[in-house]
Short mmCIF file of the C-alpha atoms (twelve columns), coordinates in Angstrom:
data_MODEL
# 
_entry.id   MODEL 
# 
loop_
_atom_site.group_PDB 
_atom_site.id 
_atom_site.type_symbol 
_atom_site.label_atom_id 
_atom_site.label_alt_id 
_atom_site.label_comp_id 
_atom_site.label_asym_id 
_atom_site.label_seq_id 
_atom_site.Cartn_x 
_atom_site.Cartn_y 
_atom_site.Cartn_z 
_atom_site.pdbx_PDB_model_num 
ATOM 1  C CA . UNK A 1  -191.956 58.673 95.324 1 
ATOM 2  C CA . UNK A 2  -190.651 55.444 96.897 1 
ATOM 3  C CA . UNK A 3  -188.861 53.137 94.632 1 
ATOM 4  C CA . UNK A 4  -190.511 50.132 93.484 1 
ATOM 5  C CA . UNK A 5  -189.811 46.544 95.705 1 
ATOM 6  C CA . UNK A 6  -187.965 45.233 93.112 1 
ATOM 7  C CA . UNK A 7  -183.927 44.344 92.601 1 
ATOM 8  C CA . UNK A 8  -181.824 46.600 91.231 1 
ATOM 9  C CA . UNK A 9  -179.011 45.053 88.749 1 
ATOM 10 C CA . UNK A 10 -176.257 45.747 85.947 1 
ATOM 11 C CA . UNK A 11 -176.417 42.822 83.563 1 
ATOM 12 C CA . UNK A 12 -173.161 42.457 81.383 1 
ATOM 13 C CA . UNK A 13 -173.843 40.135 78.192 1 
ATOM 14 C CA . UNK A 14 -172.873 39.732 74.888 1 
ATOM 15 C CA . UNK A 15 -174.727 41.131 72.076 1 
ATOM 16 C CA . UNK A 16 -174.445 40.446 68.309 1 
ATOM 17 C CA . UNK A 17 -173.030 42.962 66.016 1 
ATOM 18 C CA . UNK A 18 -173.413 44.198 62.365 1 
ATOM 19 C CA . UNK A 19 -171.289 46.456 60.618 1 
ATOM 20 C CA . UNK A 20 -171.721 48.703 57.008 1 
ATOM 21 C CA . UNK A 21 -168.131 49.615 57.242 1 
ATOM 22 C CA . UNK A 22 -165.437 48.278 54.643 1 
ATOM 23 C CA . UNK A 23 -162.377 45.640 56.637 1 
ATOM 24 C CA . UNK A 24 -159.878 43.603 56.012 1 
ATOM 25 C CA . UNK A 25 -160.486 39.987 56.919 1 
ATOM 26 C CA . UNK A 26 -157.784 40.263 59.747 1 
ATOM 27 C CA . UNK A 27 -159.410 43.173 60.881 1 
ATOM 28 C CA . UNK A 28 -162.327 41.571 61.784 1 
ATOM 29 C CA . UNK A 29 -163.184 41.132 65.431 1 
ATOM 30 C CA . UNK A 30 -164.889 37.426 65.642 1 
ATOM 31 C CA . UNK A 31 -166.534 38.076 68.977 1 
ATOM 32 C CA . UNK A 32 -170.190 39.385 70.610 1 
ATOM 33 C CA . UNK A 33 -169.663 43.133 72.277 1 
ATOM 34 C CA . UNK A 34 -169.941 43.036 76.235 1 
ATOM 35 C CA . UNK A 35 -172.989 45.272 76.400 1 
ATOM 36 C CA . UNK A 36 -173.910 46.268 80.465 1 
ATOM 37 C CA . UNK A 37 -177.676 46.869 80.594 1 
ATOM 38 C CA . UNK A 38 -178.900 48.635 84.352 1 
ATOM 39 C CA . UNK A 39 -182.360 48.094 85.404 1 
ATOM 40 C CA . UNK A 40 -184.712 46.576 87.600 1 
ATOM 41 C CA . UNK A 41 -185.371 43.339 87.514 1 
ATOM 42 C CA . UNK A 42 -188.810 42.410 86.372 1 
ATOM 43 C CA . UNK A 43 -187.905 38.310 85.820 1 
ATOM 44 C CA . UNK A 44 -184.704 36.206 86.199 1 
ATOM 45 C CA . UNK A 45 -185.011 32.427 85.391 1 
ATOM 46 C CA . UNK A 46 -184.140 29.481 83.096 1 
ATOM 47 C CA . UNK A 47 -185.245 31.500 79.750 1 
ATOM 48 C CA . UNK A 48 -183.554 34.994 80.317 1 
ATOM 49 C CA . UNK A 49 -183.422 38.286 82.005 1 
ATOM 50 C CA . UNK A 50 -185.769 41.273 81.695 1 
ATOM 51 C CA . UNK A 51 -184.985 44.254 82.762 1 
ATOM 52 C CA . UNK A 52 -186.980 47.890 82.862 1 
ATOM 53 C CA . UNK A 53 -184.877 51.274 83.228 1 
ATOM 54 C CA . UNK A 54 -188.064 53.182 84.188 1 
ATOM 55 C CA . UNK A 55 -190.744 52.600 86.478 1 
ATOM 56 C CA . UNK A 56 -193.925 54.853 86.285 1 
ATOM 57 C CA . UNK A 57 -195.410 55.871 89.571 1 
ATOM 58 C CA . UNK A 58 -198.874 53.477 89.883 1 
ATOM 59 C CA . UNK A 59 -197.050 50.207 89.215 1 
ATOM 60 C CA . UNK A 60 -196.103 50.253 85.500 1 
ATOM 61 C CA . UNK A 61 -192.720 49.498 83.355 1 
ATOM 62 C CA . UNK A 62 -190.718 50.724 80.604 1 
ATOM 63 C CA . UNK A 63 -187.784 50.700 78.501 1 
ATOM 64 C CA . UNK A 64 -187.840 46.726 79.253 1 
ATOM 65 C CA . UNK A 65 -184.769 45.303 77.612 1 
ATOM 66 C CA . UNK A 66 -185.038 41.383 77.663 1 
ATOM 67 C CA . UNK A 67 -181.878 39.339 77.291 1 
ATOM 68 C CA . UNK A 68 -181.743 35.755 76.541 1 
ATOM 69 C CA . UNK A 69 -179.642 33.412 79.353 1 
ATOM 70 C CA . UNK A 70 -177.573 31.809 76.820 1 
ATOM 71 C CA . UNK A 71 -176.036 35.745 75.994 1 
ATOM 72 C CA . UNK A 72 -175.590 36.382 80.189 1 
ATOM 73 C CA . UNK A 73 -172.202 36.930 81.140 1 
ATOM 74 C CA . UNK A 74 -173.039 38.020 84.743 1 
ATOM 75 C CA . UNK A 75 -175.780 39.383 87.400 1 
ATOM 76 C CA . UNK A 76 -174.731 41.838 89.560 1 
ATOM 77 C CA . UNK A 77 -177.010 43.311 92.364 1 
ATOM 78 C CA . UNK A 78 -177.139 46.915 92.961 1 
ATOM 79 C CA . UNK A 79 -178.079 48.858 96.326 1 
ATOM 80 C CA . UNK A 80 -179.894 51.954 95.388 1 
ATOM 81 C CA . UNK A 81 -178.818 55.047 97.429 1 
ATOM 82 C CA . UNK A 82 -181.202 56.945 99.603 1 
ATOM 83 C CA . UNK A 83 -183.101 59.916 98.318 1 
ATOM 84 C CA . UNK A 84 -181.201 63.495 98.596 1 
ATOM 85 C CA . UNK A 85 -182.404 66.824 98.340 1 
ATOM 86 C CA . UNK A 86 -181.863 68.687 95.386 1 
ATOM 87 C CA . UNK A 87 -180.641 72.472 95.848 1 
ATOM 88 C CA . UNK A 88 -182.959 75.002 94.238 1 
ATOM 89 C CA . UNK A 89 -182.168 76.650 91.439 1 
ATOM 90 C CA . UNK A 90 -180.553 80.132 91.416 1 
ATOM 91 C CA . UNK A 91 -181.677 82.791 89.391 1 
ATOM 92 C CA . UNK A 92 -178.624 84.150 87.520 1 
ATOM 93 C CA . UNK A 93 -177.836 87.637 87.280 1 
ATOM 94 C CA . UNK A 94 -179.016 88.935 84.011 1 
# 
């Protein structure tokens, strides 16, 4: 199976948190996480960033992940490796 024409990326951004656990006000961290989501791209513009992890052979998408531009840290491109044969399995000695 070829993979799809699409770009390949790891999109770092920052994500809002929510906590159940019990802190002391100077224990709190004021910040988003840096969350790094890996995908291919399905659209990059003005609005945001989605992103699929899995392609289905035939042209579909899923586990889409859409991030809003505002929360983008950073875009970085990805070159996907060439295909390499897997080593059968051995049967192990019962």
């Amino acid at each position: 199976m070829k993979h799809p024409n699409k770009t390949f990326a790891v999109v770092s951004w920052g994500d809002a948190h929510s906590t159940e656990d019990e802190v002391k006000e100077t224990e709190i961290k004021h910040e988003p996480w840096t969350i790094k989501t890996y995908g291919w791209v399905l659209r990059s513009d003005a609005v945001g960033v989605t992103l699929a992890g899995e392609w289905v052979d035939g042209g579909t998408w899923r586990a889409r992940t859409f991030i809003p531009r505002a929360m983008v840290i950073e875009e970085q491109v990805l070159t996907l490796g060439t295909k390499r044969k897997v080593a059968p399995l051995r049967n192990e000695p019962t």
